[in-house]
NUVO-242991 format. One line per field, with one value per residue (C-alpha): residue number from 1; residue in one letter; x, y, z. Coordinates in Angstrom, 2 decimals. Layout:
// NUVO-242991
num <- (NUM/...)
residu <- (A/...)
c1 <- (X/...)
c2 <- (Y/...)
c3 <- (Z/...)
END
This chain:
// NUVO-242991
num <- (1/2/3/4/5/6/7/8/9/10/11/12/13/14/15/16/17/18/19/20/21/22/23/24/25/26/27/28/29/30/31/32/33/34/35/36/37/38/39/40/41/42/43/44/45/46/47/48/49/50/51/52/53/54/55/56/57/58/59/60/61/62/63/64/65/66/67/68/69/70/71/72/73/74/75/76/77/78/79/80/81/82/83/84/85/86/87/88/89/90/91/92/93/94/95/96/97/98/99/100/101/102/103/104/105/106/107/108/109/110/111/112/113/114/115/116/117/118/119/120/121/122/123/124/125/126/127/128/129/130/131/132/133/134/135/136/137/138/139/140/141/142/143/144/145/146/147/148/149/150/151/152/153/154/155/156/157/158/159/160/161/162/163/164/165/166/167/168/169/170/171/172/173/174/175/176/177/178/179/180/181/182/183/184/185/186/187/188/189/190/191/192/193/194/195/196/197/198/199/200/201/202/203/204/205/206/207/208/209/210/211/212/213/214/215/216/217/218/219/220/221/222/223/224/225/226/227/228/229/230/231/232/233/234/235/236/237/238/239/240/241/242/243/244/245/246/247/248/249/250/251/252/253/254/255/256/257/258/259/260/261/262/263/264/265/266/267/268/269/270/271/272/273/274/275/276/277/278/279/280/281/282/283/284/285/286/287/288/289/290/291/292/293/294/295/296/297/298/299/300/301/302/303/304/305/306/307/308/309/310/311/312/313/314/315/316/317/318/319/320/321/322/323/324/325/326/327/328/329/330/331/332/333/334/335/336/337/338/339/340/341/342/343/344/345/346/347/348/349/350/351/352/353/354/355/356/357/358/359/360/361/362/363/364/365/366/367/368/369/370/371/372/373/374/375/376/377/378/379/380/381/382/383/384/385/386/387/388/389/390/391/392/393/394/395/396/397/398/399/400/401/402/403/404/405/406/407/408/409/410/411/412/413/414/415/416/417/418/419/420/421/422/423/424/425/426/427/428/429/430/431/432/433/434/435/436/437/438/439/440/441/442/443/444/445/446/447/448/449/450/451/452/453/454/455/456/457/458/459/460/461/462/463/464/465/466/467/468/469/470/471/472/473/474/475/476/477/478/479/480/481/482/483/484/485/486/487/488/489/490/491/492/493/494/495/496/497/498/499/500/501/502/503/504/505/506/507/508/509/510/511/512/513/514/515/516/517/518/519/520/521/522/523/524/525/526/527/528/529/530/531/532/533/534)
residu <- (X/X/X/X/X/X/X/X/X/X/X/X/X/X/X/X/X/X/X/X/X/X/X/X/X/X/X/X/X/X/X/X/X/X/X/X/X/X/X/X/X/X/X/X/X/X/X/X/X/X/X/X/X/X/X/X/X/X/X/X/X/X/X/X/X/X/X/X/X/X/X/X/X/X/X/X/X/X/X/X/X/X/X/X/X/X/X/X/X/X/X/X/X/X/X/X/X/X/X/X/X/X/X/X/X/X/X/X/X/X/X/X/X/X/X/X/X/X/X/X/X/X/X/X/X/X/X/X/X/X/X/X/X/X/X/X/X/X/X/X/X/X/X/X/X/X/X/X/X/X/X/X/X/X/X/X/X/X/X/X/X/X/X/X/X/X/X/X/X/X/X/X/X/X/X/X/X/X/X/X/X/X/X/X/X/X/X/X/X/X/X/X/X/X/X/X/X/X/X/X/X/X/X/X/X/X/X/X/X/X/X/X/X/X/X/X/X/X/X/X/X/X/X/X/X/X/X/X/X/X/X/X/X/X/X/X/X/X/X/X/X/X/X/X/X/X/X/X/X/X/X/X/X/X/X/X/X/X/X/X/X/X/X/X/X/X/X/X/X/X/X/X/X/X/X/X/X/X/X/X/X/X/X/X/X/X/X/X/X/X/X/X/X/X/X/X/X/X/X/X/X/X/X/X/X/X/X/X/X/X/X/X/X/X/X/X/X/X/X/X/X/X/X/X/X/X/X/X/X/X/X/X/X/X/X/X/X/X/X/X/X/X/X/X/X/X/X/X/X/X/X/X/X/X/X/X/X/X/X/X/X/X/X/X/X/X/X/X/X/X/X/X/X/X/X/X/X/X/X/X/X/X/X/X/X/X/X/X/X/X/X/X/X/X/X/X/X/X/X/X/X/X/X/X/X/X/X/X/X/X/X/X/X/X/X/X/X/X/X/X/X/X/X/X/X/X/X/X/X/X/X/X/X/X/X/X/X/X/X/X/X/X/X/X/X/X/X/X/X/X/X/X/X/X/X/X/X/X/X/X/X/X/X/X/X/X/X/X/X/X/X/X/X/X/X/X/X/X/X/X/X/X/X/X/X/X/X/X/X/X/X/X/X/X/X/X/X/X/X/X/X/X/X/X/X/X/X/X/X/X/X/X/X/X/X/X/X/X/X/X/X/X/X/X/X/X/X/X/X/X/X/X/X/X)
c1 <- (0.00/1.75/1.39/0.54/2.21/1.33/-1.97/-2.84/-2.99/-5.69/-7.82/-7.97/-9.00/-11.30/-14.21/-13.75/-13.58/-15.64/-18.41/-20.08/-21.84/-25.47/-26.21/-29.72/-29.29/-31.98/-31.14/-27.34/-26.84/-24.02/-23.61/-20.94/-20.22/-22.04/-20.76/-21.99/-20.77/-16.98/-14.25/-11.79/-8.40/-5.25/-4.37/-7.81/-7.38/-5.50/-8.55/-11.08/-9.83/-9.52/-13.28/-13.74/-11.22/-12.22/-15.23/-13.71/-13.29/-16.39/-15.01/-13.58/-16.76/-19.32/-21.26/-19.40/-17.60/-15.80/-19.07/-20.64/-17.58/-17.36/-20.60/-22.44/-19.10/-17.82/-14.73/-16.12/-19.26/-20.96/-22.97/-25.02/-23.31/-23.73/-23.21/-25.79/-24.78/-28.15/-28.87/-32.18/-31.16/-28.99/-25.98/-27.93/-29.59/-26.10/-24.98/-28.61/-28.87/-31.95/-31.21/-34.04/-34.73/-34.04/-30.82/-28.10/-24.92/-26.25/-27.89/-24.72/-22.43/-24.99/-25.26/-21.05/-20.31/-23.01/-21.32/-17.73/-19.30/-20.83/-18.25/-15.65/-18.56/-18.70/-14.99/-14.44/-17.46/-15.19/-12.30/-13.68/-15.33/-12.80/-14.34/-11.03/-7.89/-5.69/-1.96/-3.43/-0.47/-1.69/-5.05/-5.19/-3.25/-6.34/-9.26/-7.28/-7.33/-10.94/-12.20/-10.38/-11.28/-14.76/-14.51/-13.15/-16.42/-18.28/-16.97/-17.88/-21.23/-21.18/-19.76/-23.06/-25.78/-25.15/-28.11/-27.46/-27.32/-24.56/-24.09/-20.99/-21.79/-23.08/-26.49/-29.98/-31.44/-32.92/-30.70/-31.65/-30.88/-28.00/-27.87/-24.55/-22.96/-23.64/-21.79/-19.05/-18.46/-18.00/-15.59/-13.31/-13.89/-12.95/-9.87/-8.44/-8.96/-6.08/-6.97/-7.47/-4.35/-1.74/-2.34/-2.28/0.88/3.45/4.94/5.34/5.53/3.77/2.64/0.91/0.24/-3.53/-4.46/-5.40/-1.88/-1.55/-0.36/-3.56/-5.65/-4.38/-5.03/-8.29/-8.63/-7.44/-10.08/-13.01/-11.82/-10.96/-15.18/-16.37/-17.85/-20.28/-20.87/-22.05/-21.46/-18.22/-15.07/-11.90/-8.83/-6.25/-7.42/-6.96/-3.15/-2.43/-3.56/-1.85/1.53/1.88/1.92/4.47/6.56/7.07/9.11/8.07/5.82/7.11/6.01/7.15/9.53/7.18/3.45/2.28/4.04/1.40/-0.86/0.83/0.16/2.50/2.27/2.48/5.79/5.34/6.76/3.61/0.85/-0.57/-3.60/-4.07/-7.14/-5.41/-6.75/-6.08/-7.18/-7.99/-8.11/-9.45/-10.99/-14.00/-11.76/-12.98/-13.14/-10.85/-14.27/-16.35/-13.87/-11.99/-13.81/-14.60/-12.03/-9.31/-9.57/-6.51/-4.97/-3.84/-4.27/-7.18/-8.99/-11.88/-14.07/-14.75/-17.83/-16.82/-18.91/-17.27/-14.94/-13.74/-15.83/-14.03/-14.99/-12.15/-9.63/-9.59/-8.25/-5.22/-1.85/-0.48/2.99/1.11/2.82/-0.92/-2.74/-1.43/-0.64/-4.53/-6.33/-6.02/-6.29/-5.78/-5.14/-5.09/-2.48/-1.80/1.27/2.91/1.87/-0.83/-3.40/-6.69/-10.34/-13.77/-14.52/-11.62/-10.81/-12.13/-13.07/-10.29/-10.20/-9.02/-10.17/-11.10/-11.79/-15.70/-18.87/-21.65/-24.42/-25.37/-28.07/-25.65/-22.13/-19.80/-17.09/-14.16/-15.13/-14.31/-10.66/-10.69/-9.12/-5.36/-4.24/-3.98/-1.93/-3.25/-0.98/-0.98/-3.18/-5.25/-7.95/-11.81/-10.50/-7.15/-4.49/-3.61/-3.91/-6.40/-4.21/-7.28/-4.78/-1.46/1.25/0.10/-3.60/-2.08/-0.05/-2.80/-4.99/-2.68/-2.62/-6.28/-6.70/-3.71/-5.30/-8.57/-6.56/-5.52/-2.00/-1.95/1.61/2.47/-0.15/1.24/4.81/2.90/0.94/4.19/6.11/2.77/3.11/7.07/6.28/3.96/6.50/9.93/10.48/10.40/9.12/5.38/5.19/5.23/2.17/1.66/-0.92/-2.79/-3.38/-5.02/-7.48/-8.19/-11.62/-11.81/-10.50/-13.06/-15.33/-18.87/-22.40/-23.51/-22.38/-24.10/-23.44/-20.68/-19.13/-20.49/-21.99/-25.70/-26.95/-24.70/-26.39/-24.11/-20.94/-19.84/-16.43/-15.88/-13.63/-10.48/-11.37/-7.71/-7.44/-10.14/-8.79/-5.38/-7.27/-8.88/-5.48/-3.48/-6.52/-8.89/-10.40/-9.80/-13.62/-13.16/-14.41/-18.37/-17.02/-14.07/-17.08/-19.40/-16.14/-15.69/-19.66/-19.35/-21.58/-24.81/-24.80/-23.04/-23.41/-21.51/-21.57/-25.70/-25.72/-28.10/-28.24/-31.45/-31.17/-28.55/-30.64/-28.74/-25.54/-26.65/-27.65/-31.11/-31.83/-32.88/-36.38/-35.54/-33.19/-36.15/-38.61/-36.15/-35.90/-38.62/-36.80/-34.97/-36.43/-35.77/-32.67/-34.53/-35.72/-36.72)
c2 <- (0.00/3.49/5.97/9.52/12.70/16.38/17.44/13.96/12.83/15.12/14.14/10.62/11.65/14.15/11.90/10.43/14.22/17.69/17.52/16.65/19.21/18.90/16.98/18.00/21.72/23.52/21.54/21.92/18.77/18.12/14.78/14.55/18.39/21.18/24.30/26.05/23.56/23.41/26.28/26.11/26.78/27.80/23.76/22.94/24.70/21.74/19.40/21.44/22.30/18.55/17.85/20.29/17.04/14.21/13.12/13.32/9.65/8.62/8.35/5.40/4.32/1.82/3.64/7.04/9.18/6.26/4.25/7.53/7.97/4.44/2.35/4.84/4.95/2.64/1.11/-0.99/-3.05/-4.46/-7.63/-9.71/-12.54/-15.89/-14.39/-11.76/-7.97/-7.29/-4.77/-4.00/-3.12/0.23/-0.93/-1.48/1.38/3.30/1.52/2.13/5.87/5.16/6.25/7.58/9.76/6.61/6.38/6.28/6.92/10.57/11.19/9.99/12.48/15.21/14.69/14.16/17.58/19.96/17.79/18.96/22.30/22.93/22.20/23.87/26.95/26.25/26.62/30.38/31.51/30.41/32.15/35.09/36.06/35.19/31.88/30.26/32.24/32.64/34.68/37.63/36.91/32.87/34.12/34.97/31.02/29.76/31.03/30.70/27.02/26.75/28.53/26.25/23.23/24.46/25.11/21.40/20.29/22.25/21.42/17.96/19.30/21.31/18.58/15.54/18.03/21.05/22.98/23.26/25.33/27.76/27.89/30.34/30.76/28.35/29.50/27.84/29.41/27.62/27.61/28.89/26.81/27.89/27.25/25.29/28.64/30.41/27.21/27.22/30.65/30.87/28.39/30.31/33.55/31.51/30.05/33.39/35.77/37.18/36.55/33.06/31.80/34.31/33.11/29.19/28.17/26.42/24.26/20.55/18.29/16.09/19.27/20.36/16.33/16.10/19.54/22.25/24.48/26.66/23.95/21.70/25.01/25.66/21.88/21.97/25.27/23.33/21.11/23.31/25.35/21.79/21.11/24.85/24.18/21.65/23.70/26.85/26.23/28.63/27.03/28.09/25.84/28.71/29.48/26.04/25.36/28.68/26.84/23.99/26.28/27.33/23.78/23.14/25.96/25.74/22.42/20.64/17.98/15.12/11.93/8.89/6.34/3.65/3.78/1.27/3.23/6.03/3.66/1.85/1.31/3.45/6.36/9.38/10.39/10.18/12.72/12.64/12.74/16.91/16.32/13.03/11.63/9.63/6.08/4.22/0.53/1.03/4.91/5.90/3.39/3.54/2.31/-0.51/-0.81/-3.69/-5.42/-4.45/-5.76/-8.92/-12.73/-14.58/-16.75/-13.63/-13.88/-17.06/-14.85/-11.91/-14.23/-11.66/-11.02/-10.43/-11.77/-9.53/-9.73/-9.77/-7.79/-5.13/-5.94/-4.25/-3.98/-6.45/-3.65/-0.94/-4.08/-4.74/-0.80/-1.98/-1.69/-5.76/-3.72/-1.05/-2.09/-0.16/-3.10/-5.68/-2.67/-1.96/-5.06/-8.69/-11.05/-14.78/-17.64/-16.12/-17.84/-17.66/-16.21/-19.59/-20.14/-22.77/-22.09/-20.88/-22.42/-21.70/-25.26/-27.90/-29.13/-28.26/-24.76/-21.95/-18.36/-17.28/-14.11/-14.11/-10.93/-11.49/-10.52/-12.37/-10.15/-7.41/-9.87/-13.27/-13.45/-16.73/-15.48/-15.92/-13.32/-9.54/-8.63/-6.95/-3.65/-4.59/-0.73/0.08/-2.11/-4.78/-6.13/-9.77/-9.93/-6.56/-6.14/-4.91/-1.44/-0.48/2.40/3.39/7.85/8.20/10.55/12.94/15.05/13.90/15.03/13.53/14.72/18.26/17.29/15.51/18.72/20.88/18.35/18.34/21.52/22.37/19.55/21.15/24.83/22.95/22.31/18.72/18.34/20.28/18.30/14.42/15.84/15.91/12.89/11.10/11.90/10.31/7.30/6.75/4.74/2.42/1.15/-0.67/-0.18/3.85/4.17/2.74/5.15/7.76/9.22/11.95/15.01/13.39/9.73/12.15/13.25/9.67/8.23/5.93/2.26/1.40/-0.52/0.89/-1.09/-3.38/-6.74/-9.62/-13.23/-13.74/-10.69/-9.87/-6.77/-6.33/-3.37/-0.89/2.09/5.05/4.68/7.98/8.72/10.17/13.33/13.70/9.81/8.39/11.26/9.71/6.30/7.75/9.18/5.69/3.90/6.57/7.03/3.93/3.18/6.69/7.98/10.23/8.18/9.72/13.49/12.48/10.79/13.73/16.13/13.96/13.59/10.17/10.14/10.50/9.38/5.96/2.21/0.74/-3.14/-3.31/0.55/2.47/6.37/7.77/11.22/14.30/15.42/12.14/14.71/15.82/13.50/13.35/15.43/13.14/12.96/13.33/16.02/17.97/17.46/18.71/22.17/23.92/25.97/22.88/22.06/18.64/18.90/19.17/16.12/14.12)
c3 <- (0.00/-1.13/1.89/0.70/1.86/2.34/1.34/-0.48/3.40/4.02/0.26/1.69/5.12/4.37/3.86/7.23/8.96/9.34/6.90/4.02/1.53/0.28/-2.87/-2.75/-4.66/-2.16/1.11/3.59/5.04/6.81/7.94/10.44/12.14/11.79/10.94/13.81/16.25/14.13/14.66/11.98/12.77/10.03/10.70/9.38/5.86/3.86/5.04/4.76/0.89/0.56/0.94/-2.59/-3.88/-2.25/-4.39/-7.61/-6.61/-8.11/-11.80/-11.36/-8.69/-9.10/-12.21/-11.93/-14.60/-16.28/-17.08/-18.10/-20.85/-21.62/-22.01/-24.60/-26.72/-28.57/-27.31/-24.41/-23.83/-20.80/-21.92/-20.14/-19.10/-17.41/-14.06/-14.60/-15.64/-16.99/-14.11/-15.12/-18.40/-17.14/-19.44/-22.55/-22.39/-21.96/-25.33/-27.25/-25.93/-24.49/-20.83/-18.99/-15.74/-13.39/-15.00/-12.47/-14.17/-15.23/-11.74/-10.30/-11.71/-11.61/-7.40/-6.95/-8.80/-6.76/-3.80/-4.93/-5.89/-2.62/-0.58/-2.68/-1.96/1.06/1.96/-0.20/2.39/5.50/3.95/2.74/5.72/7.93/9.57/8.79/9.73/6.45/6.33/4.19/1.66/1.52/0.76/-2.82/-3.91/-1.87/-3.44/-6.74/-6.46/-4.89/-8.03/-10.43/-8.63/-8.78/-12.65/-13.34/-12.01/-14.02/-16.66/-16.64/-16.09/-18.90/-20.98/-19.73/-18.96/-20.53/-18.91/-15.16/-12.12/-11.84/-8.48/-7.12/-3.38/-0.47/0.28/0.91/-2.11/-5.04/-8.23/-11.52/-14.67/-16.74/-20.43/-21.46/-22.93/-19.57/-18.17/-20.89/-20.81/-16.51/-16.89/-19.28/-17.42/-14.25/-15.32/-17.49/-14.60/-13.84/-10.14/-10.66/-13.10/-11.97/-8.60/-9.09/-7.55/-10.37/-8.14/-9.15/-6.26/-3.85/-2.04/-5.04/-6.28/-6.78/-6.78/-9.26/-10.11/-12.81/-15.37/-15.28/-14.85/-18.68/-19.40/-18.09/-20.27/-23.27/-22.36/-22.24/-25.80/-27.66/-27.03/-27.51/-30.63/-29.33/-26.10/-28.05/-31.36/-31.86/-32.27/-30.32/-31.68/-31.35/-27.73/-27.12/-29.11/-26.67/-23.51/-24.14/-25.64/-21.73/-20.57/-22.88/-22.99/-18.96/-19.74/-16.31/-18.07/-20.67/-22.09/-20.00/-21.47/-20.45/-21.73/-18.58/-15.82/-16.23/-14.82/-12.73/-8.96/-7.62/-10.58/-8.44/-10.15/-13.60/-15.13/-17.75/-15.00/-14.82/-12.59/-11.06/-8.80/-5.72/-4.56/-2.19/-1.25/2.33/2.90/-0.54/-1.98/-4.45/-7.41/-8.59/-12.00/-12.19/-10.20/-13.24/-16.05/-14.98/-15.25/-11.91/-12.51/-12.69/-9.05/-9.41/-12.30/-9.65/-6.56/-5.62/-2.27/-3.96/-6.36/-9.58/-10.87/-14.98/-17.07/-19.35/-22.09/-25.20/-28.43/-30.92/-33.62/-31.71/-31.37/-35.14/-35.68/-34.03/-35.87/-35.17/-33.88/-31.55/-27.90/-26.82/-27.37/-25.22/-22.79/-22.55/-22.70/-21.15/-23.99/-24.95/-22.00/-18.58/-16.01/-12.15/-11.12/-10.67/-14.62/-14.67/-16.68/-15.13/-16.23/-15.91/-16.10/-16.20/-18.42/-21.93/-20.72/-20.40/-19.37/-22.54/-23.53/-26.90/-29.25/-29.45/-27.82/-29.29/-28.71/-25.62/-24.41/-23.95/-24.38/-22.58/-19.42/-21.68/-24.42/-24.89/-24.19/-20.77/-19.16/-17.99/-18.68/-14.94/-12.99/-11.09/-8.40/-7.13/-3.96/-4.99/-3.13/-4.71/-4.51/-6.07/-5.15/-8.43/-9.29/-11.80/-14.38/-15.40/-17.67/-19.15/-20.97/-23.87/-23.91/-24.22/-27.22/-28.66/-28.59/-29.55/-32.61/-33.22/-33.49/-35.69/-38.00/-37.92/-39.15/-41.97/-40.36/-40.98/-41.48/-38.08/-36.29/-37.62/-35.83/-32.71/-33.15/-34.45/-30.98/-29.00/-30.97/-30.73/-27.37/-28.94/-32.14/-31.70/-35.28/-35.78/-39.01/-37.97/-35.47/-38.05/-39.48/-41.90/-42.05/-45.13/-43.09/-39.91/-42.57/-43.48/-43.02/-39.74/-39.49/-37.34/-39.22/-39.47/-38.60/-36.35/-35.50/-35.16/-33.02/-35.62/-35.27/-39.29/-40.19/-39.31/-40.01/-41.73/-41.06/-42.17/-44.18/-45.45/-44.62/-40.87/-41.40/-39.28/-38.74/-38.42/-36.09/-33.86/-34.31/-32.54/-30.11/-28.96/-29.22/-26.93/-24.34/-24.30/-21.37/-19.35/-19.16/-22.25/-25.40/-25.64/-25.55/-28.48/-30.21/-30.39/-31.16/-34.24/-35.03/-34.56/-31.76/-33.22/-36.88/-37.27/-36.18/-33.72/-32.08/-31.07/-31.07/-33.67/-33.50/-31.60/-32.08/-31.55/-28.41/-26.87/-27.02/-23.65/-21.10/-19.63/-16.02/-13.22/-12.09/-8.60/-9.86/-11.45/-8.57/-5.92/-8.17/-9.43/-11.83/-13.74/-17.22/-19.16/-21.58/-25.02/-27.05/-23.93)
END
């Protein structure tokens, strides 16, 4: 178990300590100390700034961020299997689009980022009117952070819902409803104020490890300018190459030699790593994806404590686009026979059954343990337990690269862009020349072969088969970051999203951009209206 230092200590702890913010928008609830029965001292700062943090741990939660990325796209697919994984149906309707108010995964990220938001609110109040003694000089770095903190969870918002609450103090009012380019456009104002980025502190270090600085301030900018065209319809690809030119040009950040060590257990000093979530298996737990991917019988693979219950796997469409040379594949996914760490070979039922994972998924409604390569990206150690301790990198080196790429590409500065993508890829090729791509193949159509599949892994329906633009482009995008709770907003970037065919998945409509609001969301606020088209 890695032991955290400095003000990772007090992420981990804070959801043990103090309070916890509302997630009801209209109702303060704190669950463990109320604030008029807690005096904050100087010594409580780091925790109290910590709870604003701490539950960014959901993405990689039972249905948080990462299932809300992942199982409408089309990289990964959770079937129903012989263990169960039907759930009601909640994972096909993430792959059909046809979520509804009940869904959780929406609901779920919806209630964790008012949570963050509140408390993040909740914190500037005690510091700004001097219910928490800060140094007068320490002030300004403070709030700085607190406000960019608070725009990195809006932006998510802004990215599933679109149309929410902008709420910017901690108060028992009812919010109003914001439209997404009110949302878009606080973020930028947030994160360009002179108040805010000047004052971000550019230190790189485990004081500074898991918290917002000035470098993934600009990446989280990057962020937010690389979508603005689907936000509000403008695009902003120079504002975004300059965000990312400042991450750059301050040198502190590079690639890592080794593609796997970004997501290894112990990856809190990658070099590559800008903003990282930390885990922990016993005092920050809540990762357990590895639970939602691996087979039963993966339990003997890693010698596990627990079980995992085996249900998400990769769609054997995204496999195919695979170069045969790219190290990313067997990097990201578990495939073929699956042996303990003393090398016997495991089974699901001796002896003419194997765990060998096999590229194919029969069909969402029944699909055998062994099939669907599964997620082996993030480290799992022998003897893990159902919650691992490996950082979540939310921003890397190589996503800021690969936007500054993308939107050079999109300027018509192909060439300039396949440098970029070129360097990104150099990790993935022993031989040198196969990492190389040029600005003509970015433009290429998609590899990723279009339709549905049926039980023999032929096409089904075709649906759509004009030529995706900037396809290859996409197709780099799903090799460099598959499986790290980004695929549905690259998707819609691309105008994938909506229009083409994809394992059992047929377009619904573009209104399925934004994801639907909660019922219980809309009855606890009056002045919330559905997202349009549902």
């Amino acid at each position: 178990m890695k032991i955290f230092r400095y003000f990772i200590t007090t992420i981990i702890l804070s959801g043990l300590i103090f309070f916890s913010g509302c997630t009801d928008l209209n109702e303060i609830v704190y669950n463990e100390v109320t604030e008029d029965s807690f005096d904050p001292t100087t010594d409580d700062l780091a925790a109290l700034i910590a709870t604003g943090y701490a539950p960014l741990r959901y993405i990689m939660g039972w249905q948080g961020l990462f299932d809300l990325q992942e199982e409408p796209a089309d990289v990964m697919v959770t079937p129903t299997r012989p263990n169960g994984w039907d759930d009601g149906g909640t994972y096909k309707r993430m792959h059909w689009h046809t979520w509804n108010t009940q869904q959780w995964q929406p609901r779920n990220t919806w209630r964790t980022c008012y949570n963050g938001i509140n408390k993040v609110n909740l914190v500037m109040k005690q510091i700004t009117e001097g219910l928490v003694p800060v140094d007068d000089e320490l002030k300004p770095g403070f709030l700085a952070e607190l406000r960019a903190l608070r725009a990195l969870w809006y932006s998510i918002l802004c990215d599933t819902h679109g149309n929410v609450p902008l709420i910017t103090s901690f108060s028992d009012e009812v919010p109003q409803q914001a439209s997404r380019s009110d949302v878009y456009n606080f973020i930028v104002d947030e994160l360009t104020d002179p108040e805010v980025i000047d004052n971000l502190s550019e230190d790189i270090s485990m004081k500074t490890y898991g918290r917002m600085n000035k470098w993934a301030a600009y990446t989280l900018l990057a962020r937010v300018y690389l979508n603005a065209e689907v936000y509000t319809g403008t695009p902003r690809w120079q504002a975004c190459i300059d965000a990312c030119n400042e991450v750059i040009a301050d040198d502190k950040y590079m690639l890592a030699d080794n593609y796997r060590s970004i997501f290894a257990v112990n990856n809190e000093s990658c070099p590559e790593i800008i903003f990282a979530v930390p885990y922990d298996n016993i005092y920050a737990r809540q990762w357990n994806m590895h639970m939602k991917t691996l087979a039963s019988q993966s339990r003997e693979v890693f010698d596990m404590e627990a079980t995992p219950w085996g249900g998400a796997a990769a769609n054997p469409q995204f496999i195919d686009t695979y170069h045969p040379e790219d190290t990313r594949l067997e990097d990201t996914w578990l495939m073929g026979q699956q042996y303990t760490p003393s090398g016997d070979s495991v089974y699901i039922n001796k002896p003419d059954k194997p765990l060998n994972f096999t590229n194919t998924l029969e069909s969402l409604f029944w699909t055998e343990e062994y099939e669907g390569y599964r997620v082996g990206k993030y480290e799992i150690e022998i003897g893990c337990k159902s919650s691992m301790s490996n950082d979540f990198p939310y921003f890397r080196f190589a996503d800021v690269l690969m936007m500054k790429a993308e939107c050079l590409m999109r300027q018509g500065h192909e060439d300039q862009a396949a440098l970029l993508v070129t360097e990104v890829r150099q990790r993935a090729f022993e031989d040198p020349s196969l990492a190389e791509v040029t600005g003509a193949e970015l433009l290429d159509d998609t590899s990723f072969e279009k339709g549905t599949i049926d039980e023999n892994g032929n096409i089904d329906e075709p649906g759509l088969q004009a030529p995706l633009q900037y396809g290859r482009f996409l197709d780099e995008l799903g090799w460099e970051f598959a499986a790290e709770a980004r695929r549905r907003t690259d998707l819609i970037r691309f105008g994938k999203f909506t229009k083409y065919n994809w394992y059992n998945h047929v377009p619904v409509g573009d209104h399925t951009k934004l994801f639907i609001i909660g019922e219980a969301e809309l009855n606890t606020n009056p002045n919330l209206q559905q997202n349009p088209g549902y």
